[in-house]
C-alpha positions in Angstrom: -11.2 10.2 38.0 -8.4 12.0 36.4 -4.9 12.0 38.1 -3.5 15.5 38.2 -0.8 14.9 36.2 -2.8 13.8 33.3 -5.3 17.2 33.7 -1.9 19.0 33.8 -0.8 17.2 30.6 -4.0 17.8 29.0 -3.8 21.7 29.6 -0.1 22.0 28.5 -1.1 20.2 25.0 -4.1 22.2 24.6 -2.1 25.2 25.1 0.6 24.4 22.9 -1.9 23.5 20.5 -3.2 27.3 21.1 0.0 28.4 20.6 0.6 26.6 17.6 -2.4 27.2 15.5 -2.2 31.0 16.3 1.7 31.9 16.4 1.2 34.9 13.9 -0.5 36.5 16.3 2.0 35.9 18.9 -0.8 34.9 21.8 0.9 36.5 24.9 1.2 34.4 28.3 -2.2 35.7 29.4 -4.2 34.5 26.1 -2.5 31.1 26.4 -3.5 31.1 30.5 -7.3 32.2 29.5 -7.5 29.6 27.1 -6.8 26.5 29.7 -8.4 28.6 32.4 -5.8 28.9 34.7 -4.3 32.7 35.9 -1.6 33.7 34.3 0.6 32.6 37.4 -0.8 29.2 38.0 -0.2 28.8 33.8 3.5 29.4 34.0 4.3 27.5 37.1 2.4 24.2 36.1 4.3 24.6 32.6 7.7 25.6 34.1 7.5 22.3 36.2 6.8 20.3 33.6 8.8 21.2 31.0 11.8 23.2 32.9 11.5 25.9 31.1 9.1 29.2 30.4 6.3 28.5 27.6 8.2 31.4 26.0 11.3 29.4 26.3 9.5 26.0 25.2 8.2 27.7 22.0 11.5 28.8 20.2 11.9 24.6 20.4 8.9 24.2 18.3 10.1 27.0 15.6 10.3 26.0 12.1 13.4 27.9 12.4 14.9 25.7 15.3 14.1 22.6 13.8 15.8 23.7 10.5 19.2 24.3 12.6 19.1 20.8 14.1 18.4 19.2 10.8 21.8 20.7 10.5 23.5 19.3 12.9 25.4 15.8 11.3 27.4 15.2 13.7 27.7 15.0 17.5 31.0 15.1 19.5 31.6 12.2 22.4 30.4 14.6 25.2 27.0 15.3 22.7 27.2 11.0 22.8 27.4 10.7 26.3 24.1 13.0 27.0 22.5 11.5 25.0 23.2 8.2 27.3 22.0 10.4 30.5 25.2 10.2 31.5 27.7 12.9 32.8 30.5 11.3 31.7 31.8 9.4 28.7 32.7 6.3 30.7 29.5 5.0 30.5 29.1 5.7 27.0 28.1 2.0 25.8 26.4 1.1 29.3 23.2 2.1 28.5 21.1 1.5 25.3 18.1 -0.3 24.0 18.1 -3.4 22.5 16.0 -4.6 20.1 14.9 -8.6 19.8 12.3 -9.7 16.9 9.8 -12.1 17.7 10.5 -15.5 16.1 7.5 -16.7 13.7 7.1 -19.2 16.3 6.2 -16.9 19.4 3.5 -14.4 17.4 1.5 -17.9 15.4 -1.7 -18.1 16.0 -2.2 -14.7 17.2 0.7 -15.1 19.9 -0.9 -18.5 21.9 2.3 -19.3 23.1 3.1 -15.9 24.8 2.5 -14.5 28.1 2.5 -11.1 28.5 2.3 -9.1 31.7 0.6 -5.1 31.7 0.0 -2.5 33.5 -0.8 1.3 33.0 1.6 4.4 34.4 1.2 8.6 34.3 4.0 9.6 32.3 4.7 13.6 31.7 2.7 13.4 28.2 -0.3 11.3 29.5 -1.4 7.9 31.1 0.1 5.2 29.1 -0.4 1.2 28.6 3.2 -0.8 29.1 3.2 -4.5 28.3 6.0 -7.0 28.2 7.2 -10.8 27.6 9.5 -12.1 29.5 12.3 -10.8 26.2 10.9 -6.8 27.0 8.5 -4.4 26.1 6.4 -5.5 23.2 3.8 -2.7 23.4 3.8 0.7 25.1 1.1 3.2 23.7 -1.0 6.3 25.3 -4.5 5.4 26.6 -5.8 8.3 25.5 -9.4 6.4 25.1 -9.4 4.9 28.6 -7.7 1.7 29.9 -10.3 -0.6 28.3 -9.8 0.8 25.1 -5.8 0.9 25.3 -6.0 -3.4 26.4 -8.1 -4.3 24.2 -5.6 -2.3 21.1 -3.2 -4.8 23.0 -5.5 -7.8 22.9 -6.0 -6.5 18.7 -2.1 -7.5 18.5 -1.6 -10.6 20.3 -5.5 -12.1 20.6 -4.6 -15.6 21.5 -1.9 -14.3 24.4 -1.8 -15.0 28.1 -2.3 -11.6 29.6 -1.8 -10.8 33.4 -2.3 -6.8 35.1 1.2 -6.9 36.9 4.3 -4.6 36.8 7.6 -6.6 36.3 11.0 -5.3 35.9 10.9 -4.7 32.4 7.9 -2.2 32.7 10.1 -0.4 35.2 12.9 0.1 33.6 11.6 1.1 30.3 9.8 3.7 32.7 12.7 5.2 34.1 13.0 6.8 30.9 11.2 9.4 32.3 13.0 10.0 35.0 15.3 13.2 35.0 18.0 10.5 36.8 19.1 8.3 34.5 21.4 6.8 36.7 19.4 4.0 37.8 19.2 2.9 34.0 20.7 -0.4 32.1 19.6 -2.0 29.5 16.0 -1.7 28.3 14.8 -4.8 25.8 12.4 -4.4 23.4 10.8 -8.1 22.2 8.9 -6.9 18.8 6.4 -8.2 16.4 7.6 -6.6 13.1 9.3 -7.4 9.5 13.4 -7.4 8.8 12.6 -3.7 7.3 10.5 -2.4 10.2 13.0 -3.8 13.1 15.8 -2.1 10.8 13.9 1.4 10.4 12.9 0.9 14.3 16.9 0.2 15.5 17.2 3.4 13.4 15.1 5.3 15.3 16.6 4.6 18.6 19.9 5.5 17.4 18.5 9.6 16.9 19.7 11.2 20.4 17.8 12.5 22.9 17.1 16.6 21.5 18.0 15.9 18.1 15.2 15.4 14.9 15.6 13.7 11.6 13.9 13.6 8.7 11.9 10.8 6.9 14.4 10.2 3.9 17.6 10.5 7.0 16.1 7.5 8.0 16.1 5.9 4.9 20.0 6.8 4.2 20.5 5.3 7.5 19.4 1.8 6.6 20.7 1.9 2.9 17.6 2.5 1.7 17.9 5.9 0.2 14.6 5.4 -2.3 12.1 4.0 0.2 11.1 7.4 2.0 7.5 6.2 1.7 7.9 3.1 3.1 10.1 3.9 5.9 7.3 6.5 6.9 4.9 3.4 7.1 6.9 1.5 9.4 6.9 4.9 11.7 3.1 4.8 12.0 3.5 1.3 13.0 5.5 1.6 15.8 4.2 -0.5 18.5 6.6 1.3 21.7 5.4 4.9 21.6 8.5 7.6 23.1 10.9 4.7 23.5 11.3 4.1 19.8 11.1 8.4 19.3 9.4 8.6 16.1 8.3 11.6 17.3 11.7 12.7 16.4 11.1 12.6 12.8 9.9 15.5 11.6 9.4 16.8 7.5 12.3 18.3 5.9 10.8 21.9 5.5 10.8 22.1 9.8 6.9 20.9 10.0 6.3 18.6 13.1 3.9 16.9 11.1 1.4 13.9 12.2 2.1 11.6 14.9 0.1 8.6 15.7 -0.6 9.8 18.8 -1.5 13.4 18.1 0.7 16.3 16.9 0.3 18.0 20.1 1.9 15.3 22.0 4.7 14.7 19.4 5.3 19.0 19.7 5.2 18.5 23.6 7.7 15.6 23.5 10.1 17.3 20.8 10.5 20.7 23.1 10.4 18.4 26.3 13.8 16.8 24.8 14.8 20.0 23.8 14.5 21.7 27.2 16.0 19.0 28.9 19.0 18.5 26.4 19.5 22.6 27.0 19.1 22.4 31.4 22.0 19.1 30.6 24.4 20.9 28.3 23.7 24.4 30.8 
């Protein structure tokens, strides 16, 4: 049985998908309500709690036009900086962050035998997702769109040979604070990854984009000195193993487009005007 919060996810990214594949005609509240079969009340209360904001609101975040103007945007101040942290001051600035650690050779051989690896599965505001960890951090965190068999056994696909036990440790927790609108209770979140030298460095470039902002593909390659290796930095975004906490959904095409998202374009549209909504109520 669905948990309300997942049916209430699944009607917010079907009607922002609505919204989205017929914005020339500028669907009013009511076509958008009709369409997840909700009145128009119900439709504008469920989205206003989710997102903060009016689906009015929410959709100047998705413009073309508003993505443009944040590609814009170089440079942050310190009070931009310390947002971004979840902070409300700048004390704190360098408190909170996430680190990442790459597995050693030694701890992913044969098909990660010597690791043991603790899971569970949580509602978050964009869907019921799968969060698994070593004792180093998170080393896997993806949607279960398909069910939780499906999402474990994507998890198995990645470490075949590890010890895997259904429990919620600390590290699951904290990396699901993020989610939280009080960041407060936040420290340091540890990633423990399975990648190359060039994914980890396009990955610690991706957590560096703050909270509201987008980049593009070839941004991300300037960042790591790779100006001529747009392609490949875009592979090592599709194989991001820690979905929201590594925010490739913050990369978007230079032209404004959203564009794909391993996870569904909807989802990566709901997550860009989630951050934008939230960065606005912050900075309000």
């Amino acid at each position: 049985m669905e948990l309300q919060e997942q049916i209430n996810f699944n009607r917010i990214a079907d009607a922002i998908s609505f919204y989205k594949e017929n914005f020339k005609q500028q669907p009013s509240l009511e076509d958008a309500a009709a369409h997840v079969h909700l009145s128009p009340f119900h439709f504008q209360k469920m989205f206003k709690e989710w997102a903060g904001v009016t689906p009015k609101q929410f959709l100047q975040y998705l413009s073309v036009e508003y993505a443009k103007d944040i590609l814009k945007e170089t440079k942050a101040s310190l009070l931009d900086a310390a947002y971004d942290t979840g902070l409300s001051g700048t004390g704190r600035l360098h408190d909170l962050f996430i680190k990442i650690e790459g597995m050693t050779p030694g701890e992913f051989k044969n098909g990660g035998r010597e690791l043991a690896i603790n899971y569970s599965f949580a509602e978050t505001p964009f869907g019921e997702m799968i969060v698994a960890s070593t004792p180093k951090g998170i080393c896997h965190m993806a949607f279960a769109d398909d069910g939780q068999e499906a999402a474990f056994n994507e998890l198995k696909n990645s470490f075949p040979n590890a010890q895997f036990t259904q429990l919620v440790d600390a590290n699951q927790q904290q990396a699901l604070f993020i989610f939280t609108q009080d960041w407060s209770k936040l420290s340091q979140i540890k990633l423990h990854l399975k990648g190359t030298p060039f994914q980890l460095k396009v990955w610690d470039a991706l957590i560096k984009v703050p909270v509201g902002d987008l980049k593009t593909y070839s941004s991300i390659a300037d960042a790591i000195d790779a100006p001529k290796a747009s392609r490949a930095v875009g592979s090592a975004i599709g194989s991001n193993p820690v979905a929201f906490l590594i925010p490739c959904h913050r990369v978007i095409r230079m032209n404004g487009e959203t564009g794909e998202y391993h996870w569904g374009s909807a989802r990566k549209s709901a997550m860009i005007g989630w951050e934008a909504a939230r960065r606005r109520r912050i900075n309000n």
